[in-house]
KEGUNU-388956 format. One line per 5 residues: number of its first residue (from 1); for each residue z, y, x of C-alpha. Coordinates in steps of 0.02 Angstrom, whole numbers, plus 32768, in hexadecimal, padded with zeros to 4 digits. Layout:
NUM) Z Y X | ...
This chain:
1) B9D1 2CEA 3932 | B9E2 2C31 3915 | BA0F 2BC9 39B6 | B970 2B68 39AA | B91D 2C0B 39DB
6) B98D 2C13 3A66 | B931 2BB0 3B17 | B97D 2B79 3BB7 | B92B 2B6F 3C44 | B95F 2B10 3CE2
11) B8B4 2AC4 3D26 | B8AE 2B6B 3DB1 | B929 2C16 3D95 | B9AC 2BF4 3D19 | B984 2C60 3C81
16) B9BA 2C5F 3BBA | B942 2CC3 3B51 | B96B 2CD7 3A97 | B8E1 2CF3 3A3C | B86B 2D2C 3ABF
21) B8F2 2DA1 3B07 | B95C 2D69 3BA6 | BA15 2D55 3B91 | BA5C 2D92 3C23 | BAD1 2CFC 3C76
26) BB52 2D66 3D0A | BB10 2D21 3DB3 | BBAF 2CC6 3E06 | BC16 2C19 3DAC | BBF1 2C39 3CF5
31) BB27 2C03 3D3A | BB66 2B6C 3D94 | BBD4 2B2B 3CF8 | BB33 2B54 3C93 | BAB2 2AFD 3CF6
36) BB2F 2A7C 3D0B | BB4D 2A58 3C4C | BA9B 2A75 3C1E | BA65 29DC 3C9C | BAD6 2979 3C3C
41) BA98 29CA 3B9C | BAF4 2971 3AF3 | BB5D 2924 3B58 | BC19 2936 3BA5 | BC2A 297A 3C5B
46) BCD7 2949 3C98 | BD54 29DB 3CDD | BD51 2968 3D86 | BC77 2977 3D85 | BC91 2A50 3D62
51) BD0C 2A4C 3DF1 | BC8E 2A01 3E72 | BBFD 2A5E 3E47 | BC6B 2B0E 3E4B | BCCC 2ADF 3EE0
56) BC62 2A68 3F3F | BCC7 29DE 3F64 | BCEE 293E 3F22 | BD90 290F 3EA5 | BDE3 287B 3EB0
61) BE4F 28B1 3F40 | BE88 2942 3EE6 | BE17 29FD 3ED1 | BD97 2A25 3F50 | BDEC 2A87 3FE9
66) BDA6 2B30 3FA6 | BDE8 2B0B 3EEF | BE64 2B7A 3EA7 | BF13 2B2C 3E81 | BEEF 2B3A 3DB0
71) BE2D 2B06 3DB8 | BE3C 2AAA 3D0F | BE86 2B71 3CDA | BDF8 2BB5 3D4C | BD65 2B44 3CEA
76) BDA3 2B7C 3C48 | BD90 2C39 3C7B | BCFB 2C1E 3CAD | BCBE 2BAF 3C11 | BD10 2C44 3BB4
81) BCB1 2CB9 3C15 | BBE6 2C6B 3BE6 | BC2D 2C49 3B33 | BC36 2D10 3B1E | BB92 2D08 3B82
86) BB38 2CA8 3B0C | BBA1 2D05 3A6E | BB26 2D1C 39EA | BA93 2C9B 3A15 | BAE5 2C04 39AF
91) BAF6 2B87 3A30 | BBB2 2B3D 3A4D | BC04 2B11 3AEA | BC71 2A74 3A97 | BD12 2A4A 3AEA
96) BD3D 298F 3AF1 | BDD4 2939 3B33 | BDA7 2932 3BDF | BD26 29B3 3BFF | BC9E 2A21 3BA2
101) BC02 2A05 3B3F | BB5A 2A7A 3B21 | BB1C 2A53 3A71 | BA58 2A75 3A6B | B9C4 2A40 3A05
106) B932 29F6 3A25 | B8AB 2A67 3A9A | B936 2AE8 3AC9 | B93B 2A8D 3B81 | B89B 2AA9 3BEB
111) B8CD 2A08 3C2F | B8D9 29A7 3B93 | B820 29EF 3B67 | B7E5 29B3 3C05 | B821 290B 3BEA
116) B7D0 28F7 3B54 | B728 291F 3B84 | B734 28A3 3C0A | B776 2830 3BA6 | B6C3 2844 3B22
121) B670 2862 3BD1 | B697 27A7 3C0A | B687 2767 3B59 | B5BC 27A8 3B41 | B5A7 2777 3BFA
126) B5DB 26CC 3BCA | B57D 26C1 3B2E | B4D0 2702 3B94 | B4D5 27AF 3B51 | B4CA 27FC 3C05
131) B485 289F 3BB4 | B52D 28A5 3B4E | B58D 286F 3BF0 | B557 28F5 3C65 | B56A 298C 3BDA
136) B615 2943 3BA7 | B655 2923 3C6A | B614 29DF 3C9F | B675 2A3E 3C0B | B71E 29DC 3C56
141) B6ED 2A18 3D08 | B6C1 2ABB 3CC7 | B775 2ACD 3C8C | B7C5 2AC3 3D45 | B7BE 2B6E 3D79
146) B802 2B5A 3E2F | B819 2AB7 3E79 | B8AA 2AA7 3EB6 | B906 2AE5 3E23 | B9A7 2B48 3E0A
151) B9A2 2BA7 3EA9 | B9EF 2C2B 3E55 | BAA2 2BCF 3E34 | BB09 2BB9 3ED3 | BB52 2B25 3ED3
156) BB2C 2AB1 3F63 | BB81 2A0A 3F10 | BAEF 2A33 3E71 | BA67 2A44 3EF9 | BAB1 29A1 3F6B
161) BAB4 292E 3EB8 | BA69 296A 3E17 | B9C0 29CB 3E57 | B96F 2947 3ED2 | B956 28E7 3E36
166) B912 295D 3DD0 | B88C 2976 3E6C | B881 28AE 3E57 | B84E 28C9 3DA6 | B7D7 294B 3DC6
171) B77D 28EE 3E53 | B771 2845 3DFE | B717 28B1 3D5E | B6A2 2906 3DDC | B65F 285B 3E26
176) B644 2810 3D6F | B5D5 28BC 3D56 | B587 2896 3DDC | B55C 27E2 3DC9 | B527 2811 3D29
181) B4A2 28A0 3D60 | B479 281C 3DED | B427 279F 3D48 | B3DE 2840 3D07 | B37C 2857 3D95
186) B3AB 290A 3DD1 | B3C8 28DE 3E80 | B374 296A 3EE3 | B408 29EB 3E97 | B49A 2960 3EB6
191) B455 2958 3F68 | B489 2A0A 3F8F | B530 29EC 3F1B | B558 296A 3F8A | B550 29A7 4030
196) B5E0 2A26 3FFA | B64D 298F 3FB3 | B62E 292A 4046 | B670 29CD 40AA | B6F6 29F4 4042
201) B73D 2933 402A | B6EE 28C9 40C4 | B762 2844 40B3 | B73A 281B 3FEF | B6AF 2794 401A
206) B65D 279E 3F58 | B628 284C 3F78 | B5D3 2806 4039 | B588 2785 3FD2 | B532 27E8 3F43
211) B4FE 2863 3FCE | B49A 27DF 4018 | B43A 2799 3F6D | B415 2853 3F49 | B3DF 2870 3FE1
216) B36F 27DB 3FE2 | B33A 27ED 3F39 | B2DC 2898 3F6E | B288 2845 3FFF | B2FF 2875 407F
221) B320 27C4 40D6 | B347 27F4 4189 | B3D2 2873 4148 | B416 27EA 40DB | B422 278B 4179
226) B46D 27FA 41E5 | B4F7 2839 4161 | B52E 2778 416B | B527 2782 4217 | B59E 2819 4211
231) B61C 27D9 4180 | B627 272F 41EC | B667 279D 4284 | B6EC 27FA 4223 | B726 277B 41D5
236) B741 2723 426C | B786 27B8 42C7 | B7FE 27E5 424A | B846 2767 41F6 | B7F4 26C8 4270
241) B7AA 267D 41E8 | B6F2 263F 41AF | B692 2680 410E | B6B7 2618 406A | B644 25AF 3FFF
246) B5F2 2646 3FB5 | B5B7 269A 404F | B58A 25EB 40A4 | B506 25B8 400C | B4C6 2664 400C
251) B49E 267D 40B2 | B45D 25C3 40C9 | B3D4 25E7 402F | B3A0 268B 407C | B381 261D 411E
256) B30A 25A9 40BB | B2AD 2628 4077 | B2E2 25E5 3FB9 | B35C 2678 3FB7 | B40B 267A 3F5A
261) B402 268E 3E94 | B452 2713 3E37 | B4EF 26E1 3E03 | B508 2668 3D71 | B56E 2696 3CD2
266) B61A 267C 3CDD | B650 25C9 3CB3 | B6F0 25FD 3C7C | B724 25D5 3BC1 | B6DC 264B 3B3A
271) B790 2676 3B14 | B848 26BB 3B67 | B8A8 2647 3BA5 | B954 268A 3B7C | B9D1 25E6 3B56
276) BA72 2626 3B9E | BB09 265D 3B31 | BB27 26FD 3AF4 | BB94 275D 3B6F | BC44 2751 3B72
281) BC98 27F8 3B7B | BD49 2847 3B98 | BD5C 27CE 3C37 | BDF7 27EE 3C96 | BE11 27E8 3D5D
286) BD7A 2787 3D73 | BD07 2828 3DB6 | BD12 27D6 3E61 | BCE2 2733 3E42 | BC3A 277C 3DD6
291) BBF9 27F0 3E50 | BC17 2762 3EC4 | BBA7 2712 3E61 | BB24 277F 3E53 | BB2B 27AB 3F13
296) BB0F 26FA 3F41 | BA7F 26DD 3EBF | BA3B 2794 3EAC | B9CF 2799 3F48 | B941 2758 3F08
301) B8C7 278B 3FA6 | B947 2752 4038 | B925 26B3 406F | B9EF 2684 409E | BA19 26A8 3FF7
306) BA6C 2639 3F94 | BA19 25BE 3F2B | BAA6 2559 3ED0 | BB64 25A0 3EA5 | BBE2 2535 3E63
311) BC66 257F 3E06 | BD0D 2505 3DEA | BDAF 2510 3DC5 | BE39 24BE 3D6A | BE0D 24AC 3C8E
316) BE26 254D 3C40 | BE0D 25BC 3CBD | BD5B 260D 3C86 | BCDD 25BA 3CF7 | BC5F 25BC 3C6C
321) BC8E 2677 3C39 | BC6C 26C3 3CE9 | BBDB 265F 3D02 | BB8E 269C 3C5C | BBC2 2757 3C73
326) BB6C 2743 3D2D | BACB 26F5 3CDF | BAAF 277C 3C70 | BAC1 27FD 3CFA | BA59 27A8 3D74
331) B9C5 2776 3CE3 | B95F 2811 3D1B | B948 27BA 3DD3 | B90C 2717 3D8A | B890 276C 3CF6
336) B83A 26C1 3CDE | B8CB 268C 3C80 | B960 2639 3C72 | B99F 2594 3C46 | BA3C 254D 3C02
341) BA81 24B2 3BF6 | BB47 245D 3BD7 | BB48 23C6 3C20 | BBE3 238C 3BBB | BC36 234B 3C55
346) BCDC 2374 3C0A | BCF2 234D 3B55 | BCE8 22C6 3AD3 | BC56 2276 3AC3 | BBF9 223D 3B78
351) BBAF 22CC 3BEA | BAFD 22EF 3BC6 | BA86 2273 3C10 | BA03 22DF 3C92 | B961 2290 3C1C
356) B999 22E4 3B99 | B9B2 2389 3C00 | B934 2381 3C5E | B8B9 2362 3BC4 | B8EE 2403 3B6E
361) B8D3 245E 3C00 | B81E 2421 3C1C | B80F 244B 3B54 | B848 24F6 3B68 | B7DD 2511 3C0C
366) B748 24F2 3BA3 | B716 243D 3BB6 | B6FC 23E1 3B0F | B782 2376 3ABE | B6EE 22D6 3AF0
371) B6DB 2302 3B9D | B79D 22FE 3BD1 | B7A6 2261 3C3A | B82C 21D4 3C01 | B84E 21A1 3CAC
376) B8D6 220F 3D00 | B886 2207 3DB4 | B7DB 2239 3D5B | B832 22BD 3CEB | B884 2306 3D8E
381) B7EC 2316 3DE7 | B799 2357 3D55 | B821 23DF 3D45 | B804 2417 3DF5 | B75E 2431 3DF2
386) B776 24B5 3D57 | B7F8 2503 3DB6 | B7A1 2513 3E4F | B770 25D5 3E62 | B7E6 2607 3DF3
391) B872 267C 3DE7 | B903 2621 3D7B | B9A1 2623 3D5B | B9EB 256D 3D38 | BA93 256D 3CEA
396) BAEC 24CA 3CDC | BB98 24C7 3C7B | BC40 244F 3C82 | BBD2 23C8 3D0C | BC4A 233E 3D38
401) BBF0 22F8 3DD2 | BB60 232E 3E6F | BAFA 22A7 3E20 | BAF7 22FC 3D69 | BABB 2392 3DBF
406) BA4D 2371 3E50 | B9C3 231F 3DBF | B9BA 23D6 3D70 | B9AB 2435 3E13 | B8F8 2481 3E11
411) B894 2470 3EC3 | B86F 2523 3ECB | B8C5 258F 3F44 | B89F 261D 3EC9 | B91B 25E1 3E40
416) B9C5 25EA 3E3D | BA52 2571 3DFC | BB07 25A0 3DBC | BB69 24F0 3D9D | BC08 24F6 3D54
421) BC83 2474 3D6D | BD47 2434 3D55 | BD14 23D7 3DFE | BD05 241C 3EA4 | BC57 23DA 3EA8
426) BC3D 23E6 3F77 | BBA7 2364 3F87 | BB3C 23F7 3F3B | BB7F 2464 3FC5 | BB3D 23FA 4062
431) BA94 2445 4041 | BA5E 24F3 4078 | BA69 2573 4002 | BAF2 252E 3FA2 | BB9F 2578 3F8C
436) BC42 256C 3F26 | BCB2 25DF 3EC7 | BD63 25C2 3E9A | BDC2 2608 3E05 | BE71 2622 3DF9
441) BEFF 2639 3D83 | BF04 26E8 3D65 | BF86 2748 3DA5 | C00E 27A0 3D30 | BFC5 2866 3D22
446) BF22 27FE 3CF3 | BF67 2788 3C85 | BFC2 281F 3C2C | BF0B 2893 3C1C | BECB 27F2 3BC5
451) BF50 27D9 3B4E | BF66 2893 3B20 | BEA5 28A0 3B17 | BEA5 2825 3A89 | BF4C 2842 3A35
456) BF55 28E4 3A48 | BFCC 296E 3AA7 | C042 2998 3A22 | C05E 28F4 39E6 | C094 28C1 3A90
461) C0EB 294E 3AC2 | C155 2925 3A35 | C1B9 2876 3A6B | C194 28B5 3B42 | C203 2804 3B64
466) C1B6 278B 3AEB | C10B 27CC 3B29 | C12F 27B4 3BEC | C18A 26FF 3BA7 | C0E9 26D4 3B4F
471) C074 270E 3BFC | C0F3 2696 3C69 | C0E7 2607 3BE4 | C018 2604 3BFA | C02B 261A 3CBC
476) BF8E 267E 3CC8 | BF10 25FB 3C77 | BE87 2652 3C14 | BE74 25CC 3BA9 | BF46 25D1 3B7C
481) BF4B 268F 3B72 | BEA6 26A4 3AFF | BEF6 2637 3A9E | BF95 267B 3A76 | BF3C 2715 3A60
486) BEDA 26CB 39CE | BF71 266B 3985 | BFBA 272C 3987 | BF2B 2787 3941 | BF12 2726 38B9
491) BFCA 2724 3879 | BFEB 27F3 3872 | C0AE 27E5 3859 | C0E3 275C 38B3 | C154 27A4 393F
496) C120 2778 39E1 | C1DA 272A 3A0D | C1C0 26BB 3977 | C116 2681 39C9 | C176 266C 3A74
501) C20D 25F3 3A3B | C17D 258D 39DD | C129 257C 3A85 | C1E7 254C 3AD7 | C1FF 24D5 3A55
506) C181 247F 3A25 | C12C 2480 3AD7 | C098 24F7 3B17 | C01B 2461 3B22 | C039 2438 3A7D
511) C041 24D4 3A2B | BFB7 2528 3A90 | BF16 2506 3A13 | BEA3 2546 3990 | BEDF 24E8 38DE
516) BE48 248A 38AE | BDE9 2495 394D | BE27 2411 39B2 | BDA1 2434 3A39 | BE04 24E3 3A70
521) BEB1 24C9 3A90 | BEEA 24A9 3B63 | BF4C 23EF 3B28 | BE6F 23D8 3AF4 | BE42 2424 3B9D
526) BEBE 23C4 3C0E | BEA2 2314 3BA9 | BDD3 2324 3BCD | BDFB 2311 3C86 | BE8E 22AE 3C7C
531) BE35 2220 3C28 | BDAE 2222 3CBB | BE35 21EE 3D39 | BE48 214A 3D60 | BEEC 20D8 3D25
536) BF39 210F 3DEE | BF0D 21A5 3DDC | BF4F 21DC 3D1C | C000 2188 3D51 | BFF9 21F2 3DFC
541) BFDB 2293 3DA0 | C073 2258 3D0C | C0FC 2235 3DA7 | C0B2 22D3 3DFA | C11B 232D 3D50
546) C1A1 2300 3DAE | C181 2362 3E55 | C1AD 242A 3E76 | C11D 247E 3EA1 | C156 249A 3F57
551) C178 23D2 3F65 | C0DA 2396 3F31 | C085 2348 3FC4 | C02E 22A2 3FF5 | C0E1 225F 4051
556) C13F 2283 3F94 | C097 2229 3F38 | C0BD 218C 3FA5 | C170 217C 3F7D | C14C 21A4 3EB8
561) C0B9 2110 3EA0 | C10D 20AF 3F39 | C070 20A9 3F9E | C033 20D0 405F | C036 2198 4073
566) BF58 217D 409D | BF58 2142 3FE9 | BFBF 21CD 3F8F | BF66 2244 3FF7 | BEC1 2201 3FAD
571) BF12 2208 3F03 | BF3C 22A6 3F10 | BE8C 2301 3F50 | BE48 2292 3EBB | BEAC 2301 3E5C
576) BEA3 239E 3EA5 | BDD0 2389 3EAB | BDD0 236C 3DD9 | BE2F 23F9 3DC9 | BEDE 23D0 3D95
581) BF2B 23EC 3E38 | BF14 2498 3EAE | BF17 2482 3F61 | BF92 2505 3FC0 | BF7A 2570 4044
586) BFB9 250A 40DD | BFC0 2455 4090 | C017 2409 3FFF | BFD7 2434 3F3E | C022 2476 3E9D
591) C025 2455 3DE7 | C00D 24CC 3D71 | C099 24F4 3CDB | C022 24BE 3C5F | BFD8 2435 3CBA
596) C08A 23EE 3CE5 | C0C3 23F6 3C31 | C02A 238B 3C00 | C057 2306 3C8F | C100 22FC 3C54
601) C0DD 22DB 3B95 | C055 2264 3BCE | C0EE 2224 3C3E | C149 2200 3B9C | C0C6 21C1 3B4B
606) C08F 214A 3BAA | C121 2112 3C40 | C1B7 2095 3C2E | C239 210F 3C40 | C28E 2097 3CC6
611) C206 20AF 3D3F | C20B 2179 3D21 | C2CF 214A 3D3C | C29A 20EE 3DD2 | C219 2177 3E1D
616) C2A0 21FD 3E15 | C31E 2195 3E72 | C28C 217F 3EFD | C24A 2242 3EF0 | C2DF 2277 3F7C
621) C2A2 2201 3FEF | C1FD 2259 4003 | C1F1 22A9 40A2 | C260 2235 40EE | C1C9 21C6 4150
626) C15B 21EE 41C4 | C0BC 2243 4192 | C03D 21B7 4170 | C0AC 2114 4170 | C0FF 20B7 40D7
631) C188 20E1 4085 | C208 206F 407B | C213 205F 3FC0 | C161 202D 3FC9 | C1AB 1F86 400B
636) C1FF 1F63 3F5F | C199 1F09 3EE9 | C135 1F8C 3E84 | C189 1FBA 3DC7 | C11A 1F69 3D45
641) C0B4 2016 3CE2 | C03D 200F 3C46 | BF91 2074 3C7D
């Protein structure tokens, strides 16, 4: 047998049938680390993920409770286990750097065939062909054999996060059918249909809402009005609310007698809408910060969710790689599409300006290139009337300010935004609905899985000391360590200690890039935001090269730029909110390895040595005065500096 005649199915009972014969799959973990890989089909599924849907809890505090002390040994076993499962049927279980992969073809998922017919289901409705709609939407439906699915795997953390979406998907198909049928006129069956949905889901208002226009459509007015009258009272009952636009027009046409129409084609664009970057993989100690993520923007139907999530953190720490590896896992909860956009906040040439975004977004929600407006507030409100009603995802790289973001923010409570951002960003967060996620440095065990994932075991195993020398030179940046990694990969036989004194010598910022790229490199990260400061600011962060780590604090900043402690203190959260400075727990800040290197070559680059003479003679002092008054080297006339 060939593995394209092998078919999974996970849209009810788990089962693998190979060539029309089932493959028997032992009940227990080998079907949880099946119907977790197949969800993720073609793609990686990190040890961390496998841990939380075996064990049920989550990772970034360590294993689950009920874990066992080896679970990355205990995965494998199991992994090992469903390979000899699956022996003989052709499809691989691949294993990547940080986790495993499922390779499978197209049509062996039930899930993936669904999806397609939905997909050509939408497209005919859209085109008028509601004949072709309805035939193509049924055969997807007709493919879910138990709704919900997988109740056969035990594994509470799959049921809590990866099947309510799956239901998501399959009830968002079942009201296009339905609309659909509704223009075809067969309302006297979808009246009985209905009053089971309506049952079965009575807080989903669409299904309330075709339930009334079928029920009107067959002459039944009074029961139109009175199921109104009943999805007004639980509504208000359980979650205190009124009914939305959809049940309001409806029931105010049945009351004048012109009735509510059948539901109109969709007006979404004729094609996907699928702009976001392919998805990073082999991340390293970020699992937290994704399925943070994906909690916060994941609940599409609860009303506190969150609606915006910005992700910062200091350059080269992976904002835009976790918020790209999130947006691919939560594109099957926004399934109208999802659009991308980097605002160049951070780079060479100036940051995007919103017209221009917000005209390619209009262009690839369907509106012709001649009917974008050219005025931004007529653009904006042009680009939230498109969004309204639907369910996007908005993802809106390297932003450098609330204002660059607040213009691409669609008005719909449906859609969901993931900014990422050097800058802390908190004028988005005032709102409701918005929220922030911090990355860090990663810690050393991480920071080693990342370089040994890339480099490779045995090559690192090799020089132990130069390896742990090279992990303490990059301090835990991504950015730094990915680098290095590459630098290594590329050049086979150069020893790693060799590498290492190149780094000591000629200085990490420095030798930290890609030859010919001068975009990736950390001195390229660290200059984008450094020349955003202002002239105070760069020569607060080059004196701050000066400071311990455990020193650095607004009463030190006043005796180093000889200034009232109020105004180093400003200086300093000026700092701390671009990025280049972290704020510790308790008060005071630090400054990372590789971000004090850069502030000391800048230091030589651009201070009168005198002065940096000068500042060092002052630095004991700091500490000295009381908290909030003036130093009394601020009295001396201020050391002339070039900006």
């Amino acid at each position: 047998m060939t593995s394209t005649e092998v078919s999974f199915r996970i849209l009810g009972p788990l089962e693998v049938v190979d060539g029309g014969r089932p493959v028997p799959v032992p009940q227990g973990k080998q079907r949880v680390v099946l119907a977790a890989l197949l969800l993720r089909a073609n793609r990686t599924v990190s040890i961390a993920e496998l841990t939380e849907q075996l064990w049920d809890g989550p990772t970034h505090h360590g294993a689950p409770p009920d874990a066992p002390h080896d679970s990355r040994g205990t995965v494998q076993k199991h992994v090992m286990r469903l390979r000899q499962a699956l022996a003989g049927t052709g499809v691989h279980i691949r294993t990547e750097p940080d986790g495993y992969r499922i390779e499978l073809g197209p049509g062996q998922l039930d899930l993936d065939r669904s999806d397609a017919l939905v997909h050509q289901g939408r497209r005919a409705a859209q085109l008028g062909d509601d004949l072709g709609a309805s035939a193509a939407l049924a055969g997807a439906l007709q493919l879910w054999r138990a709704v919900p699915p997988l109740t056969d795997v035990a594994s509470p953390a799959l049921h809590r996060n990866e099947v309510p979406p799956l239901v998501e998907r399959y009830l968002q198909a079942l009201e296009l059918r339905i609309d659909v049928d509704l223009r075809l006129g067969r309302h006297a069956e979808l009246a009985e249909e209905l009053i089971g949905l309506v049952r079965s889901h009575p807080l989903r208002e669409r299904f309330w809402a075709q339930w009334m226009r079928a029920l009107y459509a067959t002459g039944r007015q009074g029961e139109a009005l009175e199921a109104y009258r009943e999805v007004t009272r639980l509504l208000a009952d359980e979650l205190g609310i009124d009914p939305g636009p959809e049940l309001r027009a409806a029931h105010e046409q049945i009351l004048r007698g012109t009735g509510p129409p059948d539901a109109p084609p969709p007006a979404a664009v004729l094609h996907d809408i699928r702009q976001l970057p392919v998805a990073p993989t082999g991340l390293v100690g970020r699992q937290h910060a994704i399925r943070q993520l994906t909690d916060l923007l994941g609940a599409a139907e609860d009303a506190s969710a969150a609606r915006l999530v910005v992700v910062a953190g200091p350059p080269g720490v992976g904002k835009s790689a976790v918020a790209v590896h999130a947006a691919h896992r939560l594109a099957d909860r926004f399934p109208d599409g999802q659009l991308f956009a980097d605002l160049g906040g951070h780079g060479d040439t100036p940051p995007q300006p919103p017209e221009e975004t917000l005209a390619r977004f209009l262009r690839a929600l369907g509106m012709p290139p001649e009917g974008v407006p050219p005025r931004l507030d007529d653009a904006v409100a042009a680009y939230r009337s498109v969004t309204a009603g639907r369910r996007l995802l908005v993802v809106l790289d390297n932003a450098n300010s609330p204002a660059q973001v607040r213009t691409l923010l669609p008005g719909a409570s449906t859609c969901g935004v993931v900014v990422t951002s050097r800058h802390e960003l908190a004028g988005l967060l005032v709102s409701p609905g918005g929220h922030r996620i911090s990355l860090d440095l990663l810690d050393p065990g991480d920071a080693r899985l990342l370089l040994h994932g890339i480099v490779g075991d045995e090559r690192m195993a090799r020089e132990p000391e130069a390896a742990a020398e090279l992990i303490a030179l990059c301090g835990g940046l991504p950015l730094a360590l990915r680098v290095a990694a590459a630098h290594l990969v590329t050049r086979p036989h150069l020893p790693v200690a060799a590498y290492v004194e190149q780094l000591r010598s000629d200085g990490p910022v420095a030798t930290l890039r890609i030859p010919g790229d001068r975009q990736l490199g950390v001195a390229a990260a660290l200059e984008a935001s450094y020349v955003q400061l202002t002239v105070e600011q760069r020569h607060l962060l080059r004196l701050l090269g000066l400071v311990p780590d455990d020193r650095i604090t607004p009463e030190a900043g006043a005796v180093l730029v000889e200034q009232p402690v109020a105004v180093a203190a400003a200086g300093l959260d000026q700092l701390a909110e671009a990025g280049l400075l972290q704020r510790r727990p308790g008060g005071g800040y630090r400054l990372h390895g590789l971000t004090r290197a850069f502030a000391l070559l800048r230091q030589a680059q651009e201070d009168d040595p005198a002065e940096i003479h000068a500042a060092r003679r002052r630095l004991p002092e700091a500490g000295e005065h009381p908290r909030g008054g003036l130093p009394r080297t601020a009295l001396r006339r201020p050391t002339a500096r070039r900006a």
